[in-house]
N, C-alpha and C positions, 0 to 999 in steps of 0.2 A: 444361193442354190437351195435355199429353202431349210437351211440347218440353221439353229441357233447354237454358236459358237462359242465357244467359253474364250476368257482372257481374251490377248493381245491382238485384232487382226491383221495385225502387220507379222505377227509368229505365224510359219505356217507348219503344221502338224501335219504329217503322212505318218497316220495309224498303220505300226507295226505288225497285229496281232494278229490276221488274218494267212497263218503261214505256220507249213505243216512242221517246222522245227521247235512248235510250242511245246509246254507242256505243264501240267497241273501235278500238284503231288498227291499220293492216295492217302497220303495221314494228312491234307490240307482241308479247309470248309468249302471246299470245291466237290469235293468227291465223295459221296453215299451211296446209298442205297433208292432202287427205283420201286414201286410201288409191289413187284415181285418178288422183291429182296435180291434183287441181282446188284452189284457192282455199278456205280454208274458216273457218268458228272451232271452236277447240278446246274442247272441255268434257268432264267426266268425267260420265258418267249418273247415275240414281240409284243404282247399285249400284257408284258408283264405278267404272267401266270407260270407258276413253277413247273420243270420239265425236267426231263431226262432222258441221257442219252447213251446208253446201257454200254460198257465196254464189254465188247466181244471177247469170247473164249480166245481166238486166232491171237489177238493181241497181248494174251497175259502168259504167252511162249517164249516174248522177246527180251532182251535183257532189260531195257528200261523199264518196263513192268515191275519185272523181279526189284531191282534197285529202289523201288518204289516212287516211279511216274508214271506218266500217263500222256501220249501225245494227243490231247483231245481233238485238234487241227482233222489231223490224220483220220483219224476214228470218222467226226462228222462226214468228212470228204469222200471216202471211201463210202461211207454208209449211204450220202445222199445219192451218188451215182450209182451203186447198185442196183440191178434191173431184178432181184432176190431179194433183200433185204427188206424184213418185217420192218426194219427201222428208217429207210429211206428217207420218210418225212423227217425225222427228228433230224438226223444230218442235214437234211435242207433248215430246219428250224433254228439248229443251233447256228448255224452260219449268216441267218438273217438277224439272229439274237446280236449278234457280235457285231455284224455290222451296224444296226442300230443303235448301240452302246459305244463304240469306235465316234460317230456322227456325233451323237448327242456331248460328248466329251471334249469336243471342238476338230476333228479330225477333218483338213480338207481335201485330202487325197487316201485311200486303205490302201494298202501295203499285200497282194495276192504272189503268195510265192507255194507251188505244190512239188519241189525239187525232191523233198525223200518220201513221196509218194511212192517209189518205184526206180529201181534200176532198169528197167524197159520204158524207153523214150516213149512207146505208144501209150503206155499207160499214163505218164504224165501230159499230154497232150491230152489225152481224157479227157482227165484232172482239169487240165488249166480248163479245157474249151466248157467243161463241165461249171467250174466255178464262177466263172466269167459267167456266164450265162448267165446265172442265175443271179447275182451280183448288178446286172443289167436289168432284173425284173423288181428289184427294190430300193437300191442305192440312191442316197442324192448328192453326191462327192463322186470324181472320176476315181478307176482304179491307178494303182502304182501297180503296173504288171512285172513281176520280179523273179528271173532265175538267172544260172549262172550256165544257162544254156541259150544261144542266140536260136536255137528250133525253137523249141519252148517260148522263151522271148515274143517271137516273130507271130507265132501260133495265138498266142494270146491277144499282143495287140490285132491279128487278123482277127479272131471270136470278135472283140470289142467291135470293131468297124463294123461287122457283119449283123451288129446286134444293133444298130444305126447312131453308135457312139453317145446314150442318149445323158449321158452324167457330164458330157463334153470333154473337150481333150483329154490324154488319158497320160500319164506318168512313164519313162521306161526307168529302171532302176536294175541296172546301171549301165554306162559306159565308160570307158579308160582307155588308157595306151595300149593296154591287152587285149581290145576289142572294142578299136575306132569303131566297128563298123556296125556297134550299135546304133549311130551316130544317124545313121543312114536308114536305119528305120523311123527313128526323131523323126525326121526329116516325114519321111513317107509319111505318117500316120499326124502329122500335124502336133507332135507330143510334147508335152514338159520331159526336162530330162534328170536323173542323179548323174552328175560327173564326177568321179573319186580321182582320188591324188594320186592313186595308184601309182607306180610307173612300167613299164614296157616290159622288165622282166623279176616284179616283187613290191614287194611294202618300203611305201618310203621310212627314213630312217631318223629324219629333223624336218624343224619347219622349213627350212631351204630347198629341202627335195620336195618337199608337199608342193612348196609352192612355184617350183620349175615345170610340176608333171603337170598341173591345174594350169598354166600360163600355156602350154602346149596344144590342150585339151579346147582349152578356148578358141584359140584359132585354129583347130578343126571345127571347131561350131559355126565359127564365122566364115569359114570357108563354104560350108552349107548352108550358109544363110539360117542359123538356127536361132532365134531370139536370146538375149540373153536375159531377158526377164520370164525366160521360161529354164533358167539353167538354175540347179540346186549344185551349188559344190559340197563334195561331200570330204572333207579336211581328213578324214578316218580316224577313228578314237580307237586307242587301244587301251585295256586295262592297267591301272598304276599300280596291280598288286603284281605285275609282270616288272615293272618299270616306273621308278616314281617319279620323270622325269615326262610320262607319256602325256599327262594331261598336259603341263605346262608347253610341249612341243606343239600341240593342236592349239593351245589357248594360241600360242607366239604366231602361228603361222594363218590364225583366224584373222588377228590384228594386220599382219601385212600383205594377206589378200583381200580385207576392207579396204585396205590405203592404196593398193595396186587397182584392183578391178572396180572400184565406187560401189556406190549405190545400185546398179542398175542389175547385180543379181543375185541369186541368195544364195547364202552359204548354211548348210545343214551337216547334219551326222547321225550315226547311231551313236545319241547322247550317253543312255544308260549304259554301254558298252564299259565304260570308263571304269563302273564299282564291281566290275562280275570280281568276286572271289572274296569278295570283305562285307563285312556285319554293317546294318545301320545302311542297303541302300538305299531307299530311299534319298534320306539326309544328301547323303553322299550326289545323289543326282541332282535334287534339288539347289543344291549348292552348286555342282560344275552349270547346270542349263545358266542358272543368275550369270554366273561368271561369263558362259562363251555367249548369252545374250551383250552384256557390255562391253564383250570380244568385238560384236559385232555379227553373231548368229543369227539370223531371222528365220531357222526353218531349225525342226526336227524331227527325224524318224524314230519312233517312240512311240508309247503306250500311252495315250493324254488319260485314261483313268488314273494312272497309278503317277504318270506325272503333270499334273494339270498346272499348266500354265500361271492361270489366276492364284493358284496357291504360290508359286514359286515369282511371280511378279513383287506377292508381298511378302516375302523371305526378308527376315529381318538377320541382316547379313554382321550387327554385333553381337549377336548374342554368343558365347562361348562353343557350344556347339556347334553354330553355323560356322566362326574364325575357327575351329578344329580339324571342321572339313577344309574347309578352303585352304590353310596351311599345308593339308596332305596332297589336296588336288595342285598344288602350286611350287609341290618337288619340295616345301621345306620340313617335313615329316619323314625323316631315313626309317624306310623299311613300312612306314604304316605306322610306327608303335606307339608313337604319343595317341593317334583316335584309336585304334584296338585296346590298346588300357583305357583307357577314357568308355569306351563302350562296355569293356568288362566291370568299370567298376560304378556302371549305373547313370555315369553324365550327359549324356547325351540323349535321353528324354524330353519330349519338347514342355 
């Protein structure tokens, strides 16, 4: 598609980042001042030339703010679709910026999700028809069109088509037993799909249930005639600082829907899911991707800057550090505490 890819292309990456639940923090090297002295975030264009994208008064009301973040997602999005906004262009800029840094990082699907845009559905139809749009006039990667609204949903994959689908097939993200009947727009729109292990009324609980809901999921696919080398299962990762047993549940239930469903279609997740609440992630991601790639993962939804593939290919998996994570990711660390000391007390520096 005219991207030069980093790492593996058998990994396929669907760039997360593009999705208004982001956020930058204002004591991070993301966040300055703009040439007015106003508040802003920093970004380089796409010609590589530094920019800024001023956060709005409106914005610094809401508690995130206070807390000290910054939803810059939201910020650009809004600002690009205002038909008032001195800053319009920049909202379009940063989101071309992102997209082209998404690409260049190995990314072959973006990840478009404008869900807390707005508690009024007209407004995120906007949003989405807005981003879409515009998304279509740069992009060389299809989008991942992503809400947890089948309008919304629908709405977007219709922008794409209307826009003459020029990136090629386009991603929905997601469907499950909660809402076969994403399944059904697959279908219409010629699309790649995320299918989660979900089940019909909640979060699976082990890799038995993962892999009952996903076996079900399939043959609604097949019942629609839906490829399965257009299917990403998505195993769902939960954090091990909730649960130290969660990684190893997704590792177990990765391995025996490899051995159940073959080769012929990919199993994915939201990788970095796995470290939210613990020091050293990175590491910690770096480590579960090695892992749930020899699981038998071929796809992730993720950040390929902050996790890029080629670095995590060659993760050198003795080194004390890496066996530290991987002990925790693998349920035999109770509570975290062997890597949380280990990190307090300096050891795990690469």
């Amino acid at each position: 598609m005219g991207v030069n890819l980093v790492g593996s292309n058998n990994f396929v990456v669907i760039g997360e980042n593009i999705h208004t639940t982001r956020v930058v923090r204002r004591d991070g090297r993301r966040v300055g001042l703009d040439n007015d002295g106003n508040e802003a975030v920093l970004f380089k264009n796409i010609f590589g030339e530094p920019a800024f994208l001023t956060i709005p008064d409106n914005f610094k009301d809401n508690k995130i703010y206070r807390e000290g973040r910054v939803k810059h997602f939201m910020i650009a999005i809004l600002e690009g679709m205002s038909e008032v906004s001195d800053d319009c262009g920049k909202g379009s800029d940063f989101i071309l910026a992102e997209v082209k840094r998404q690409e260049l990082a190995g990314s072959q699907f973006l990840d478009l999700n404008v869900d807390e845009i707005s508690y009024h559905l007209d407004l995120q139809k906007k949003a989405m028809q807005w981003v879409v749009s515009l998304y279509c006039t740069f992009a060389k990667v299809p989008p991942s069109i992503d809400s947890s609204s089948m309008e919304i949903l629908e709405y977007g994959l219709e922008t794409y088509a209307k826009c003459g689908s020029p990136q090629g097939p386009p991603m929905v993200n997601s469907a499950s037993l909660e809402r076969i009947d994403a399944l059904d727009l697959v279908k219409e729109y010629d699309a790649h799909v995320v299918v989660t292990a979900s089940g019909a009324e909640g979060m699976p609980t082990n890799d038995i249930e993962r892999i009952d809901n996903v076996r079900l999921m399939l043959t609604e696919c097949d019942n629609r005639g839906v490829s399965l080398d257009r299917v990403h299962i998505d195993g769902l990762v939960f954090p091990i600082s909730v649960d130290q047993s969660f990684g190893l549940h997704y590792l177990e239930a990765v391995s025996a829907m490899r051995s159940e469903f073959g080769g012929g279609v990919h199993i994915t997740g939201g990788l970095s899911n796995v470290s939210f609440g613990l020091p050293a992630r990175r590491l910690i991601n770096d480590t579960f991707i090695r892992l749930c790639m020899s699981s038998g993962v071929d796809s992730g939804i993720l950040n390929p800057i902050e996790s890029r593939i080629d670095r995590i290919e060659a993760l050198d998996m003795e080194t004390d550090r890496v066996m530290l994570a991987a002990d925790m990711l693998l349920g035999k660390d109770p509570f975290c505490m062997n890597f949380i000391q280990a990190f307090r007390d300096g050891r795990l520096s690469a």
